[in-house]
N, C-alpha and C positions, 0 to 999 in steps of 0.2 A: 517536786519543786515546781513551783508558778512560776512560769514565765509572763513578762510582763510586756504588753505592746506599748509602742512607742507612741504617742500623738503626735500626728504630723501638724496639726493645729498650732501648736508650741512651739515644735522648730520652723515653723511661716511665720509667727510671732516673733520668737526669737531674732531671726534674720531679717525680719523688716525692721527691727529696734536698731539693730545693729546697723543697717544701712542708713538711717534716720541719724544714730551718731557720726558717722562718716560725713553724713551730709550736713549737718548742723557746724561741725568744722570745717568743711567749705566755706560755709554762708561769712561763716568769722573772716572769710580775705576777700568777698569780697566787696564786703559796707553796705553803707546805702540804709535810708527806714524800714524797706521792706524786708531785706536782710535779716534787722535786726530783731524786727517784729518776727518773722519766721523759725528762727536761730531760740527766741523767748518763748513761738511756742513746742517748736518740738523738744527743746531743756525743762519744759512745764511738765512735760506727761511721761517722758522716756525710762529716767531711771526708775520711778514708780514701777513703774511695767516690768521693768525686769525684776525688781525686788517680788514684786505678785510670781510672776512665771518661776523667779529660783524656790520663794516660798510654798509656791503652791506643791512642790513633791519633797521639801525638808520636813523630816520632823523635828520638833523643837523641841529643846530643854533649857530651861529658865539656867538654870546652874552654869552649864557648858557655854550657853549665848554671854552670859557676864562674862567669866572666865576668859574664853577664847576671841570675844570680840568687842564687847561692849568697855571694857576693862581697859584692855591696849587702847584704843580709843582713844575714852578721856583723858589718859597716859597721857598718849602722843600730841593729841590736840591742842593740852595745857601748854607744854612744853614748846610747842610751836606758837602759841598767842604769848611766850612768854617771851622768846627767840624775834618777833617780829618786833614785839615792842622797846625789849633792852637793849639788842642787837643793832635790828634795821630801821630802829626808830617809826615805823610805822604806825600806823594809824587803825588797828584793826577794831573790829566790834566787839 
């Protein structure tokens, strides 16, 4: 059996993203332009990063990603743009 090493690369990737969200919801109490400007660009690049890092050791199946996630999704998604609208009279896109 392989045993497989760990890259430490990924988990200092991993936990800088992770701190980067922590701080990104600071930035949101405390205002201000630069705040906001800062808060816009670590939400620009973050969750990317993590999609790359989980994807980078998933393997994919086109069948299983609909099924198990893509699917529920646009489910839930609909259901909620349908919920804001008729509901909470909102304004959504």
């Amino acid at each position: 059996m392989e045993t497989s090493r760990r890259d430490a690369r990924f988990d200092n990737l991993k936990g800088i993203l992770i701190f980067l969200v922590v701080f990104g919801h600071l930035l949101e109490l405390v205002g201000g332009p630069a705040a906001a400007w800062l808060y816009r660009l670590i939400y620009s690049f973050h969750m990317p990063a993590f999609v790359f890092c989980s994807g980078w050791f998933a393997r994919f199946d086109a069948a299983r990603f609909f099924r198990r996630l893509l699917y529920p999704y646009l489910v839930y998604q609909t259901l909620y743009l349908l919920f804001d609208r008729l509901v909470l009279h909102g304004d959504a896109p």
